[in-house]
PQR file of N, CA, C, O and H, with PARSE charges and radii, in Angstrom:
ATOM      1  N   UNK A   1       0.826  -1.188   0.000 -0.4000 1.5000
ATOM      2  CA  UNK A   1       0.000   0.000   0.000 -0.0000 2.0000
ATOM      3  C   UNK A   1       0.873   1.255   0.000  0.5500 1.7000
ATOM      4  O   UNK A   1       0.429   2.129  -0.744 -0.5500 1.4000
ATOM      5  N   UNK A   2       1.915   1.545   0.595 -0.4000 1.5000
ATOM      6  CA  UNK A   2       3.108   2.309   0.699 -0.0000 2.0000
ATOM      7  C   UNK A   2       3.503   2.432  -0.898  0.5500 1.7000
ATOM      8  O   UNK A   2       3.520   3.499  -1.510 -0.5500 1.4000
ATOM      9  H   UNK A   2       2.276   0.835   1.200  0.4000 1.0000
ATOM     10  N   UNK A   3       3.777   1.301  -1.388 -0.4000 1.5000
ATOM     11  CA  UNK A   3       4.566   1.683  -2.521 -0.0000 2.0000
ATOM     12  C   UNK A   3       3.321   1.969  -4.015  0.5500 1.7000
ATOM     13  O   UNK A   3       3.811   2.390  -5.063 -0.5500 1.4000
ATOM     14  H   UNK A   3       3.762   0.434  -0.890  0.4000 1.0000
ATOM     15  N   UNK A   4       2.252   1.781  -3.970 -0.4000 1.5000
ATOM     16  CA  UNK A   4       1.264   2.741  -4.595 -0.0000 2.0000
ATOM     17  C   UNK A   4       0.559   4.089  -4.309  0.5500 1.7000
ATOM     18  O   UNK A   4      -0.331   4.623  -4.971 -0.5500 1.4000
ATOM     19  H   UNK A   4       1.854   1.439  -3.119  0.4000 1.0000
ATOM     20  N   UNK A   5       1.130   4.498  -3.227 -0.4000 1.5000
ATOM     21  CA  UNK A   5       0.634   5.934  -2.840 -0.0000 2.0000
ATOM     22  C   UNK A   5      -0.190   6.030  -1.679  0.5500 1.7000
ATOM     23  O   UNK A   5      -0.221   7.043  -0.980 -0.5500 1.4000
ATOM     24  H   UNK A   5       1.853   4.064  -2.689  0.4000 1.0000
ATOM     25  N   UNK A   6      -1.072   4.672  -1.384 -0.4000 1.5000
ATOM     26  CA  UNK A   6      -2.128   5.209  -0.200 -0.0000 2.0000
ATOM     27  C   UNK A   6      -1.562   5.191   0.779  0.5500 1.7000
ATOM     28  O   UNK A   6      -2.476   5.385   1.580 -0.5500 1.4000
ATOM     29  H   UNK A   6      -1.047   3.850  -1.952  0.4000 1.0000
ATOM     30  N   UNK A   7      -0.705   5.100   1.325 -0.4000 1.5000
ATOM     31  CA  UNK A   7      -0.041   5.047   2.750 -0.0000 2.0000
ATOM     32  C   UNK A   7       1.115   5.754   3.045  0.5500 1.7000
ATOM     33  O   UNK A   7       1.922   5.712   2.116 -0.5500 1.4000
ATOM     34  H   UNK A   7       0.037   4.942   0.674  0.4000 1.0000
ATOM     35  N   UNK A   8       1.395   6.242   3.788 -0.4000 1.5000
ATOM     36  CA  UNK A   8       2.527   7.044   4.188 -0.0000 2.0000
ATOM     37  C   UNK A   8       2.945   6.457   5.573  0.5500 1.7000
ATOM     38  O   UNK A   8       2.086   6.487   6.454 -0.5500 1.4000
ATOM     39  H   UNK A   8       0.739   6.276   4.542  0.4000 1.0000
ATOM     40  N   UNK A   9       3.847   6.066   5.788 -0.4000 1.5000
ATOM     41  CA  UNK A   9       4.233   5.474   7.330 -0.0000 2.0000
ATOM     42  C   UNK A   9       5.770   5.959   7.784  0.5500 1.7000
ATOM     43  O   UNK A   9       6.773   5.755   7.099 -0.5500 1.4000
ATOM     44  H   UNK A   9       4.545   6.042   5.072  0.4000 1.0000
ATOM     45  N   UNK A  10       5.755   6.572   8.948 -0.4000 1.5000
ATOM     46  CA  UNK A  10       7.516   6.919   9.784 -0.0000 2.0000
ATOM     47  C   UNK A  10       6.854   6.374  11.058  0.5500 1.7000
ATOM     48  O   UNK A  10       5.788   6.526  11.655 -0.5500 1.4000
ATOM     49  H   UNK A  10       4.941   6.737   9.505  0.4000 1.0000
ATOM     50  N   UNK A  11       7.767   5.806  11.166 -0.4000 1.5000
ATOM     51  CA  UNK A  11       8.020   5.164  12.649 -0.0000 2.0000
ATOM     52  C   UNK A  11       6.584   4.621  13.324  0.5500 1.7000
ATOM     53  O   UNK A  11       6.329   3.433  13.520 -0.5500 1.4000
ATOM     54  H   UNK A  11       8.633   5.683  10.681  0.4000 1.0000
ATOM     55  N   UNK A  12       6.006   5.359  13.528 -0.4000 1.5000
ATOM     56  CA  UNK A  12       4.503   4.709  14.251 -0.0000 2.0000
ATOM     57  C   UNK A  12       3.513   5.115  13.844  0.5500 1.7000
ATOM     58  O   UNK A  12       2.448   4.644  14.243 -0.5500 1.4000
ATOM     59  H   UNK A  12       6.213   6.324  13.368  0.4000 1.0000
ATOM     60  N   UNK A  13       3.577   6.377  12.684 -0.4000 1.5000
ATOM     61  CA  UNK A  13       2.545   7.291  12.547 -0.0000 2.0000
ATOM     62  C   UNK A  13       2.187   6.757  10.968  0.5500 1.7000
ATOM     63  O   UNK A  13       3.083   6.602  10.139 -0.5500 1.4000
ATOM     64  H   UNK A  13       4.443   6.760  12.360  0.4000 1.0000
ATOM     65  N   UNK A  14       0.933   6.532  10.708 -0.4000 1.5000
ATOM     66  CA  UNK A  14       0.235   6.317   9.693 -0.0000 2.0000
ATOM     67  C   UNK A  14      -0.041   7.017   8.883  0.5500 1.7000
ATOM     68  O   UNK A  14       0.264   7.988   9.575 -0.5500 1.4000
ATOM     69  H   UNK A  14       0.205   6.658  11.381  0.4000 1.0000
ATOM     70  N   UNK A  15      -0.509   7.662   7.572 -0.4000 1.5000
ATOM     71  CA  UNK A  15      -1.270   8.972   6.932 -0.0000 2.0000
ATOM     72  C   UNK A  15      -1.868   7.561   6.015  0.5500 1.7000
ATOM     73  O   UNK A  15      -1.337   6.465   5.839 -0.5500 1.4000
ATOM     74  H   UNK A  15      -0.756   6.873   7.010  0.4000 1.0000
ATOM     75  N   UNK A  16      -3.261   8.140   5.509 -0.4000 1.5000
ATOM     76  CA  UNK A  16      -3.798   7.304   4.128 -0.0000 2.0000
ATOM     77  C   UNK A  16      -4.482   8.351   3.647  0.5500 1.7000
ATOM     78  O   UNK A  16      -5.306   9.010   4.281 -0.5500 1.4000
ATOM     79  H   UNK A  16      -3.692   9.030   5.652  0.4000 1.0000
ATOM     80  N   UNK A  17      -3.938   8.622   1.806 -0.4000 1.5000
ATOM     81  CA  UNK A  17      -4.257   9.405   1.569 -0.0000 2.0000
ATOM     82  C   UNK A  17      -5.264   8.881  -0.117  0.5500 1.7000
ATOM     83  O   UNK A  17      -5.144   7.862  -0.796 -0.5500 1.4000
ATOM     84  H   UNK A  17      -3.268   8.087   1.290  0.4000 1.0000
ATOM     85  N   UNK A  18      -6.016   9.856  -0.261 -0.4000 1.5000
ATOM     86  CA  UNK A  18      -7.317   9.245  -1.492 -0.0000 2.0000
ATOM     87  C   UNK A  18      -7.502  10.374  -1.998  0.5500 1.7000
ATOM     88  O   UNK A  18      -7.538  11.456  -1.412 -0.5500 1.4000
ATOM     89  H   UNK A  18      -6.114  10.683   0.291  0.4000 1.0000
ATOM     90  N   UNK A  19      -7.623  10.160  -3.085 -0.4000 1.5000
ATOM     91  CA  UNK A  19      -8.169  11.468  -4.115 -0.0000 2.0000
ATOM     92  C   UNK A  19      -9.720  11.762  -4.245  0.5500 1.7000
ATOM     93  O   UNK A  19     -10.296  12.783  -4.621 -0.5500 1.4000
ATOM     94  H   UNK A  19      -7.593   9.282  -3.561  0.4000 1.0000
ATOM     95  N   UNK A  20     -10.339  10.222  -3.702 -0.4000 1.5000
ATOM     96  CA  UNK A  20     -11.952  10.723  -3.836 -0.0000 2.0000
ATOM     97  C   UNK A  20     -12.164  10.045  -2.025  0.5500 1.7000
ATOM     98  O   UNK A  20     -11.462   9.128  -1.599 -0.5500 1.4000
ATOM     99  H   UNK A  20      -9.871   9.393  -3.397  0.4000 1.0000
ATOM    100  N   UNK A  21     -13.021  10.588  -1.372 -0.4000 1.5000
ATOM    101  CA  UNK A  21     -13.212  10.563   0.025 -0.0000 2.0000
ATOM    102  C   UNK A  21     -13.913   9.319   0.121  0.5500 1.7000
ATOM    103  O   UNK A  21     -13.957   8.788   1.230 -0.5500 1.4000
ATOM    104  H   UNK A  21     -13.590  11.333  -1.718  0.4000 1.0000
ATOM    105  N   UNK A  22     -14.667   8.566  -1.198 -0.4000 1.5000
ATOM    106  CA  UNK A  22     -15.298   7.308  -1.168 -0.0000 2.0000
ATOM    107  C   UNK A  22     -14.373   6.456  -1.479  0.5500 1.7000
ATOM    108  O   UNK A  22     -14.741   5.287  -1.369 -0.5500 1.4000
ATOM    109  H   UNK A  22     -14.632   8.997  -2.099  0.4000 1.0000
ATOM    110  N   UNK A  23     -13.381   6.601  -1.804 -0.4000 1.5000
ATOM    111  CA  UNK A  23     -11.953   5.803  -1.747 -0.0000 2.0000
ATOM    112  C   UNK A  23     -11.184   5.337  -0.534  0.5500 1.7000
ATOM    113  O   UNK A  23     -10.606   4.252  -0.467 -0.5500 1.4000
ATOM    114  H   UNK A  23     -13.082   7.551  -1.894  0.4000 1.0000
ATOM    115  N   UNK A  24     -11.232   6.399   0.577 -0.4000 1.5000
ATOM    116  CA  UNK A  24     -10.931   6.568   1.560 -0.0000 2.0000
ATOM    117  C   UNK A  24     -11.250   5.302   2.557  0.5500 1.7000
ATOM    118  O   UNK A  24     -10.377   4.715   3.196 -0.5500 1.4000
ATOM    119  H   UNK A  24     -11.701   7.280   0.523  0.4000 1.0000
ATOM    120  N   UNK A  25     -12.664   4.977   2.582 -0.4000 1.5000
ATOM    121  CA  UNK A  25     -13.145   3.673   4.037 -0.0000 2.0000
ATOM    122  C   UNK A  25     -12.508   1.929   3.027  0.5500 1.7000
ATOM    123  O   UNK A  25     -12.523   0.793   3.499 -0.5500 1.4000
ATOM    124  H   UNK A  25     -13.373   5.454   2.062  0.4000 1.0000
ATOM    125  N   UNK A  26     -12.129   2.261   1.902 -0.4000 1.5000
ATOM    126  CA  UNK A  26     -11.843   0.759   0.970 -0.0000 2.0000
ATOM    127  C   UNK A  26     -10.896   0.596   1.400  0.5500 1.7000
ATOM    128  O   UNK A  26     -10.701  -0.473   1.980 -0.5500 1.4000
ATOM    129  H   UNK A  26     -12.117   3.184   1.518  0.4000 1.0000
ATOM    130  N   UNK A  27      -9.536   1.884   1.294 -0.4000 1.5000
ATOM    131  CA  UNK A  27      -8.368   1.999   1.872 -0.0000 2.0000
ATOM    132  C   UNK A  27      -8.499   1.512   3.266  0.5500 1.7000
ATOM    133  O   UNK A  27      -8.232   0.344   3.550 -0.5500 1.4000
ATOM    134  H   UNK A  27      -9.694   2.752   0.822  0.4000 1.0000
ATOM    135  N   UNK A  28      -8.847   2.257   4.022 -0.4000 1.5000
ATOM    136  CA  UNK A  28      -8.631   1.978   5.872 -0.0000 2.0000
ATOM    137  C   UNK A  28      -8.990   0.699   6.028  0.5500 1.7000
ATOM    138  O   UNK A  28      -8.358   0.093   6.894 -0.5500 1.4000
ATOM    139  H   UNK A  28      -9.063   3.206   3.791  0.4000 1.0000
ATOM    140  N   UNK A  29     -10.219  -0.180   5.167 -0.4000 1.5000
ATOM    141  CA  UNK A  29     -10.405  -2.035   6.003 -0.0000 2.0000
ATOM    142  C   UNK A  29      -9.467  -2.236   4.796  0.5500 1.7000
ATOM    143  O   UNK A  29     -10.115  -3.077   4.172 -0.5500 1.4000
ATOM    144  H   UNK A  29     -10.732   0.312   4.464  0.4000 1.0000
ATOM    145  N   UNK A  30      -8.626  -2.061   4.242 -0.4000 1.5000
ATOM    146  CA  UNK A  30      -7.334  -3.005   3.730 -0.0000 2.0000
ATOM    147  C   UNK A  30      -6.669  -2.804   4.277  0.5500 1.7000
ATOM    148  O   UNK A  30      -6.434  -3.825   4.924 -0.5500 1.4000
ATOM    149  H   UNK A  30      -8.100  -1.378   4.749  0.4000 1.0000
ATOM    150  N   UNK A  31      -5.481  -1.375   4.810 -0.4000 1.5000
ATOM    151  CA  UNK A  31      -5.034  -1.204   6.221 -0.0000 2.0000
ATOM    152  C   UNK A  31      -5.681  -2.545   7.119  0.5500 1.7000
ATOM    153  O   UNK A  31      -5.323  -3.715   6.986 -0.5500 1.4000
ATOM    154  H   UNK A  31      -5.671  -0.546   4.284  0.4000 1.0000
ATOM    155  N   UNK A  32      -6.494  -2.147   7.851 -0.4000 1.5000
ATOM    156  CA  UNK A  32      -6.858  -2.649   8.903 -0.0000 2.0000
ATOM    157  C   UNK A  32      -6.912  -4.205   8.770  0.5500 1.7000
ATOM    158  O   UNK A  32      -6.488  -4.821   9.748 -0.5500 1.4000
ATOM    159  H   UNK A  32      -6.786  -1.196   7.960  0.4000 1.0000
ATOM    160  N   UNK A  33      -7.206  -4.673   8.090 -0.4000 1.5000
ATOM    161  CA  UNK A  33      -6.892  -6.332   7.399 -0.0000 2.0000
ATOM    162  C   UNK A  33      -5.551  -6.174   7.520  0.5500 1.7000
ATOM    163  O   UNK A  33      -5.201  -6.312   8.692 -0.5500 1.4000
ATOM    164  H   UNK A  33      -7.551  -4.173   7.296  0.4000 1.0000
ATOM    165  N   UNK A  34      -4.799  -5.977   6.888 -0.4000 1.5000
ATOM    166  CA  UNK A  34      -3.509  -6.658   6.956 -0.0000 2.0000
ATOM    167  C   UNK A  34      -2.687  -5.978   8.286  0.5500 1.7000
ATOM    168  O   UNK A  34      -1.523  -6.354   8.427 -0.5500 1.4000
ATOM    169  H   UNK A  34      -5.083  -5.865   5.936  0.4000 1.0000
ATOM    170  N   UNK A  35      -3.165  -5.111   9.155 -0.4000 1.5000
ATOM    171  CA  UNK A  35      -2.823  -5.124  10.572 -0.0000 2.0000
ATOM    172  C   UNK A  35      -2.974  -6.461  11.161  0.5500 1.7000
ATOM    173  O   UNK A  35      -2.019  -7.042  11.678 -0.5500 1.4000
ATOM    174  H   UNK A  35      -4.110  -4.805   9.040  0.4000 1.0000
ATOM    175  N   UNK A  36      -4.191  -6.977  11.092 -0.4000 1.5000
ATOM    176  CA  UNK A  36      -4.711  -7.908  11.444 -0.0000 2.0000
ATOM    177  C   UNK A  36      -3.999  -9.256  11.460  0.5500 1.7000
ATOM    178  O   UNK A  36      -3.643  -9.951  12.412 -0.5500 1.4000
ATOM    179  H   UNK A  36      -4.967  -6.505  10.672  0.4000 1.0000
ATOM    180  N   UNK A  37      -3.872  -9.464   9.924 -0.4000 1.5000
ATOM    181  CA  UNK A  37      -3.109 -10.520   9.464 -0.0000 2.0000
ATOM    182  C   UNK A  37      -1.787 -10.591   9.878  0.5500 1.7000
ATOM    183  O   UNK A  37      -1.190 -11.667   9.883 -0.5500 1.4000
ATOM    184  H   UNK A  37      -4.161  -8.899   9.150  0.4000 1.0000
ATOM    185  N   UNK A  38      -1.165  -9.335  10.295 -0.4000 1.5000
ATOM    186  CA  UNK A  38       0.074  -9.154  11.109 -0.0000 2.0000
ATOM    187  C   UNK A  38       0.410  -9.174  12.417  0.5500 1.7000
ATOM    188  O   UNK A  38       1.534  -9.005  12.890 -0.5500 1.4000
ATOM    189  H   UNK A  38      -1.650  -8.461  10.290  0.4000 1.0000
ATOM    190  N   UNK A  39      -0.523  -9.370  12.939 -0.4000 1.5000
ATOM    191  CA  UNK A  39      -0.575  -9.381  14.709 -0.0000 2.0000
ATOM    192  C   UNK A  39      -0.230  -7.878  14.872  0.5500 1.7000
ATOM    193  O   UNK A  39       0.745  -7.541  15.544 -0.5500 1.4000
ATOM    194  H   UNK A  39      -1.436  -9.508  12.555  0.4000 1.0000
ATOM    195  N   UNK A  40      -1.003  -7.007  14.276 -0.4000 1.5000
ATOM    196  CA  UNK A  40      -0.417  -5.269  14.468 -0.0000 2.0000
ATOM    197  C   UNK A  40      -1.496  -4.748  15.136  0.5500 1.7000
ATOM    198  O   UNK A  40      -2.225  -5.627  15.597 -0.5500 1.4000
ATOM    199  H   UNK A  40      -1.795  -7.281  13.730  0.4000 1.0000
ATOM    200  N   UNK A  41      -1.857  -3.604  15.351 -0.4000 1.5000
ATOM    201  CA  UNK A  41      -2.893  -3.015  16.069 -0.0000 2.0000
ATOM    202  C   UNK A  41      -2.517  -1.433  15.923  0.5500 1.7000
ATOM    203  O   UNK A  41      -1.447  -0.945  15.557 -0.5500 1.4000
ATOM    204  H   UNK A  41      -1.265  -2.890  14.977  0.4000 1.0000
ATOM    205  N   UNK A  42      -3.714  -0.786  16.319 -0.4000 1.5000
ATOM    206  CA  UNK A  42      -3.755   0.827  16.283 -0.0000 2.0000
ATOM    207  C   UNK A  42      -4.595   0.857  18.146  0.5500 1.7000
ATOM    208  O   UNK A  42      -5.227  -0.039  18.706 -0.5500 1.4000
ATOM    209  H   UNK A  42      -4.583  -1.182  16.617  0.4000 1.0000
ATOM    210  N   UNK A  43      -4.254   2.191  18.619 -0.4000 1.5000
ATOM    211  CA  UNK A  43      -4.735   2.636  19.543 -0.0000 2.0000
ATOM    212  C   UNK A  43      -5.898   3.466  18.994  0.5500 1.7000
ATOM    213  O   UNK A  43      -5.689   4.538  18.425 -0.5500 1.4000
ATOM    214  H   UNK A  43      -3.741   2.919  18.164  0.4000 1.0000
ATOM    215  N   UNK A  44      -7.219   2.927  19.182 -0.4000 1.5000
ATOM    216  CA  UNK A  44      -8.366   4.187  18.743 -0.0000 2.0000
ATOM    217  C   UNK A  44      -8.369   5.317  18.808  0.5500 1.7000
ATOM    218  O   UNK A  44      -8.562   6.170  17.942 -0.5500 1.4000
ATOM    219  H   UNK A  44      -7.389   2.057  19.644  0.4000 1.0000
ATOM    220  N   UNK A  45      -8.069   5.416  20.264 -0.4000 1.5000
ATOM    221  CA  UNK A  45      -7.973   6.662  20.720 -0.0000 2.0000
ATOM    222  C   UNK A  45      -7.303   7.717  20.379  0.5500 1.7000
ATOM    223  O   UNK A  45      -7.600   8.845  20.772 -0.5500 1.4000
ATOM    224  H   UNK A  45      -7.912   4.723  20.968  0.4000 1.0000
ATOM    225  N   UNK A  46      -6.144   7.402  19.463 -0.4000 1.5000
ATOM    226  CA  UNK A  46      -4.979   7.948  19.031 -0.0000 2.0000
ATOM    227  C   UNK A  46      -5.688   8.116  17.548  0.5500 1.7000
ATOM    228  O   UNK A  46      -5.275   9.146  17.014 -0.5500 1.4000
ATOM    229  H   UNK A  46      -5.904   6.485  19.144  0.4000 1.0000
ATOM    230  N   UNK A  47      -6.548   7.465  16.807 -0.4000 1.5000
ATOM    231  CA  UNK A  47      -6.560   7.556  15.876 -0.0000 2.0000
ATOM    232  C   UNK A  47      -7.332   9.058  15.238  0.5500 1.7000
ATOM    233  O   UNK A  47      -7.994   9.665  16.079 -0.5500 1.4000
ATOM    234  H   UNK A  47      -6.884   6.629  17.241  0.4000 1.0000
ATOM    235  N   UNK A  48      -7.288   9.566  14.065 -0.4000 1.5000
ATOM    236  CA  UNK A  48      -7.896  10.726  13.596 -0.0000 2.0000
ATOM    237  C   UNK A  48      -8.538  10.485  12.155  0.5500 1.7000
ATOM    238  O   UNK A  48      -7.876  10.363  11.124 -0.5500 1.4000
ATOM    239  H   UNK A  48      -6.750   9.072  13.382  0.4000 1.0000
ATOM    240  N   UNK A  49      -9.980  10.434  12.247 -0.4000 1.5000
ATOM    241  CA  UNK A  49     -10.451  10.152  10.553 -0.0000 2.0000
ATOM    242  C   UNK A  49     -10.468  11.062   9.691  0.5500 1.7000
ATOM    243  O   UNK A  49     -10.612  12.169  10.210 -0.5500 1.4000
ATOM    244  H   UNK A  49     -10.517  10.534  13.084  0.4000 1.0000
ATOM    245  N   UNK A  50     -10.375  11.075   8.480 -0.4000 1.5000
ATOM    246  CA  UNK A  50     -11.149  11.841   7.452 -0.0000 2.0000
ATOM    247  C   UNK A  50     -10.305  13.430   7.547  0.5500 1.7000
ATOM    248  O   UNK A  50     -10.907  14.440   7.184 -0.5500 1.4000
ATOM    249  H   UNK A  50     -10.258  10.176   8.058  0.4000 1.0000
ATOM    250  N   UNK A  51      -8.824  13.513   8.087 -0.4000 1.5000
ATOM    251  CA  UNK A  51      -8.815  14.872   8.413 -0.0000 2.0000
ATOM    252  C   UNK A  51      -8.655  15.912   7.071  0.5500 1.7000
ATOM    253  O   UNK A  51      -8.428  15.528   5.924 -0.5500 1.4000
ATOM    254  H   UNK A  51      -8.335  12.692   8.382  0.4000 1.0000
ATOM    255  N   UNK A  52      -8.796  17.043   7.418 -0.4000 1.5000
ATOM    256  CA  UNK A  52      -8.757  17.549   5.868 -0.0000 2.0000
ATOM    257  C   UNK A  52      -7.360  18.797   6.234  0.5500 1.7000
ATOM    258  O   UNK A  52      -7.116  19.840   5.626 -0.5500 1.4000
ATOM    259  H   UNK A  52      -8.981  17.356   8.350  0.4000 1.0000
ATOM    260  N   UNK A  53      -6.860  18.378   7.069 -0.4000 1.5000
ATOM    261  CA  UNK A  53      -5.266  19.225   7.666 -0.0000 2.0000
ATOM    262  C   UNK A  53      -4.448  18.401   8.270  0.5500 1.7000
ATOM    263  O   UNK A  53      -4.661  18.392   9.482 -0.5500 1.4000
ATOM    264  H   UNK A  53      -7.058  17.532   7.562  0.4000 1.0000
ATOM    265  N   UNK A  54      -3.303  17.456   7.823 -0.4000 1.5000
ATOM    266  CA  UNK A  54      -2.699  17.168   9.361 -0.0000 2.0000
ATOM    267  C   UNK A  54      -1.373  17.579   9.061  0.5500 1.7000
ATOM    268  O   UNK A  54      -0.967  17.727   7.908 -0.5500 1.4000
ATOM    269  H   UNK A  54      -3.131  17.463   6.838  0.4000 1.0000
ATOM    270  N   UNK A  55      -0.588  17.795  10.241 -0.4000 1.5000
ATOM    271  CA  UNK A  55       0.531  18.261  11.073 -0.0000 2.0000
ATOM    272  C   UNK A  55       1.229  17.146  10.900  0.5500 1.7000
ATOM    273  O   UNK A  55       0.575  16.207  11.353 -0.5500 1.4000
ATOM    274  H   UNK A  55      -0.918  17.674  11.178  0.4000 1.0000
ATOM    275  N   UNK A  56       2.615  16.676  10.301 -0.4000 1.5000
ATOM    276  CA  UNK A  56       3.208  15.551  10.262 -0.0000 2.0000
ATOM    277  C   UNK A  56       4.761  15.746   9.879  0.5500 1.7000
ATOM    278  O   UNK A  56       5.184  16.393   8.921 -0.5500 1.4000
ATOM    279  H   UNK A  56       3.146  17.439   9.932  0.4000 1.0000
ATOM    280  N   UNK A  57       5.511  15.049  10.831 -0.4000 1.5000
ATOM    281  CA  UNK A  57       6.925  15.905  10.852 -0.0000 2.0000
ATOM    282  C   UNK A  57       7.383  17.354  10.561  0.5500 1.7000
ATOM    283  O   UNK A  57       8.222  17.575   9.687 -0.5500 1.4000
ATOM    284  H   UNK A  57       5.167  14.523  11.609  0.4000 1.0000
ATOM    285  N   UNK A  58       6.896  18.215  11.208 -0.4000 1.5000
ATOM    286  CA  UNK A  58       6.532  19.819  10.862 -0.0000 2.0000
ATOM    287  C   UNK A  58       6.257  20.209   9.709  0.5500 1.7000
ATOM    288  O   UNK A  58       6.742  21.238   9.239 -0.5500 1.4000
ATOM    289  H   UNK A  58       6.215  18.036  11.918  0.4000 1.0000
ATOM    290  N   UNK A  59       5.494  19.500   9.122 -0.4000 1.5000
ATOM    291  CA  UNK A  59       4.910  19.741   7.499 -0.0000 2.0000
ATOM    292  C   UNK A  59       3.653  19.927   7.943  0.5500 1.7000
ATOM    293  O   UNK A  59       3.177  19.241   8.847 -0.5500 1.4000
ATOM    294  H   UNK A  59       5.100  18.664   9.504  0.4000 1.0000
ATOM    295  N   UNK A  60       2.962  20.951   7.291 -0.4000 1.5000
ATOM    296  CA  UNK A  60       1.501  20.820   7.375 -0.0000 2.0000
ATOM    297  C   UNK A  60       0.646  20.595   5.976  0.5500 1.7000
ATOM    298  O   UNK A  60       0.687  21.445   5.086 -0.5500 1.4000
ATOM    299  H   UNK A  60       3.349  21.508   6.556  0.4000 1.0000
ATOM    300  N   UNK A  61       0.002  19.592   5.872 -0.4000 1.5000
ATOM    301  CA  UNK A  61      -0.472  19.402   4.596 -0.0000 2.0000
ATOM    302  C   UNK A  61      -1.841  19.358   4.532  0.5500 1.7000
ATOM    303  O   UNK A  61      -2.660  18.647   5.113 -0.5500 1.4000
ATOM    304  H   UNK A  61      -0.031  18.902   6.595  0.4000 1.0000
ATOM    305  N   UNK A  62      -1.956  20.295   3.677 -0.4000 1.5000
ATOM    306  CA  UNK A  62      -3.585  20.620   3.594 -0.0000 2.0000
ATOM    307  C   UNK A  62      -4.120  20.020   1.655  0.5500 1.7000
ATOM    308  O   UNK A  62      -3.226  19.760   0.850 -0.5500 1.4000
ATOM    309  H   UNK A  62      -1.291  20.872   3.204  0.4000 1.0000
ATOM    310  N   UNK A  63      -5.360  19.929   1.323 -0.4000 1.5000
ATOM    311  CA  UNK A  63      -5.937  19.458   0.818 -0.0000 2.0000
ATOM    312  C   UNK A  63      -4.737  19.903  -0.688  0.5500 1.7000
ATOM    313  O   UNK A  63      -3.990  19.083  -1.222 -0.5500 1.4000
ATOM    314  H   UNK A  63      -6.086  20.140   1.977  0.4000 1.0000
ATOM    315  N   UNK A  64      -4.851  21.181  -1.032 -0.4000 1.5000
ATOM    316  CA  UNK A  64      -3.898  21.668  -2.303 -0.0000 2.0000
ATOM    317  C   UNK A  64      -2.559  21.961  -1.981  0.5500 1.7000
ATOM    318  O   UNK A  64      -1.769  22.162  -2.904 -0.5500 1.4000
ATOM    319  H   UNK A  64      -5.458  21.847  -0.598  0.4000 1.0000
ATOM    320  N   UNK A  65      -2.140  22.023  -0.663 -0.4000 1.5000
ATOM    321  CA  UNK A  65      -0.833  22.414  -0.689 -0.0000 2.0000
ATOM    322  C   UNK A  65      -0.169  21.543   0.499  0.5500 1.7000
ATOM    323  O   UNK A  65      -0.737  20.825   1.322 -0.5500 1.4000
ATOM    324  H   UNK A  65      -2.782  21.860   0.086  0.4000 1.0000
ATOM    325  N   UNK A  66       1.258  21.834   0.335 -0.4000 1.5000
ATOM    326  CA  UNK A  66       1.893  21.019   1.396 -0.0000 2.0000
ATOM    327  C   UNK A  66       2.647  22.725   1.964  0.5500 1.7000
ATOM    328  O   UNK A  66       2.922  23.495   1.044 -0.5500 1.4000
ATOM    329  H   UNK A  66       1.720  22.417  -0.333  0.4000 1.0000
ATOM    330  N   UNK A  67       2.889  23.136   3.201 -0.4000 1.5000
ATOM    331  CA  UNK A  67       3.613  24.243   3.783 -0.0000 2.0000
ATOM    332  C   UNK A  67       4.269  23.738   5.065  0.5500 1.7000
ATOM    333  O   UNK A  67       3.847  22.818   5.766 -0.5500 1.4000
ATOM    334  H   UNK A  67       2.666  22.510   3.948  0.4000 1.0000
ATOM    335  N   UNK A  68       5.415  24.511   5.279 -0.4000 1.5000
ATOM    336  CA  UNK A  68       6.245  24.071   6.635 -0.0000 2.0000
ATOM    337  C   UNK A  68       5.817  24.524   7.769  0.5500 1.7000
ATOM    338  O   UNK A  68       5.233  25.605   7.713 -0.5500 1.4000
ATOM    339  H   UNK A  68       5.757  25.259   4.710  0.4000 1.0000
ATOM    340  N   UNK A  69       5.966  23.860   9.130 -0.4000 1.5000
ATOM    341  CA  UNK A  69       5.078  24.135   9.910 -0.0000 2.0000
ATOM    342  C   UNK A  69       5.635  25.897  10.069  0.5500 1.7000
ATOM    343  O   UNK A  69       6.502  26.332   9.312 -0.5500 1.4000
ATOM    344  H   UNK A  69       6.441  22.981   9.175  0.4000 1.0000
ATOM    345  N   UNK A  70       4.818  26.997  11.437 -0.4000 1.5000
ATOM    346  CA  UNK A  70       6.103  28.098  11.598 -0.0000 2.0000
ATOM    347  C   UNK A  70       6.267  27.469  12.826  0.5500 1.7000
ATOM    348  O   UNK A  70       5.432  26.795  13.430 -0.5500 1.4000
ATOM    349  H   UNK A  70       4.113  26.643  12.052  0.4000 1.0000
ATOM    350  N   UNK A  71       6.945  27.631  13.019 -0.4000 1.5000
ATOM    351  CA  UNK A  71       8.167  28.401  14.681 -0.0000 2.0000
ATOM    352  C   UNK A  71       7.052  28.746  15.891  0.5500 1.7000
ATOM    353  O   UNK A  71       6.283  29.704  15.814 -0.5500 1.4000
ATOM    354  H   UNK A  71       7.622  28.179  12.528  0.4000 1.0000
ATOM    355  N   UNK A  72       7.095  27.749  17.093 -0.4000 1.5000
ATOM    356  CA  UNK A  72       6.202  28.022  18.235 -0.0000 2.0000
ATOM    357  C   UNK A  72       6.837  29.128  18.526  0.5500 1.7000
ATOM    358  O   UNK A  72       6.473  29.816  19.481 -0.5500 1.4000
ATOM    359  H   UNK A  72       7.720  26.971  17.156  0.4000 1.0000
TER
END
């Protein structure tokens, strides 16, 4: 899944990314299957759906653009 585009993975942190948002839940139970099939797991609680901004190694990537985070 990594090496066709839907997945992005560093160290523990996941991204799945889709060009149409109904693409999106096909992606996550294939993820989630082959967690499965791996003896892997996610913390729910930790998890974030559908976001349309996330914050990821001080990159912030939004829907058209990718920008660097600024300076706390």
């Amino acid at each position: 899944m990594i090496n066709i585009g839907e997945v992005l993975s560093f160290i523990n942190d996941i991204i799945v990314e889709t060009e149409k948002e109904e693409e999106y839940d096909k992606v996550i139970e294939e993820a989630v299957k082959r967690f499965v099939e791996n003896n892997l797991y996610v913390k729910p609680e930790k998890c974030k759906w559908k976001m349309r901004e996330v914050r990821f190694l001080r990159v912030v990537i939004v829907l058209e653009e990718i920008k660097i985070e600024k300076k706390r």
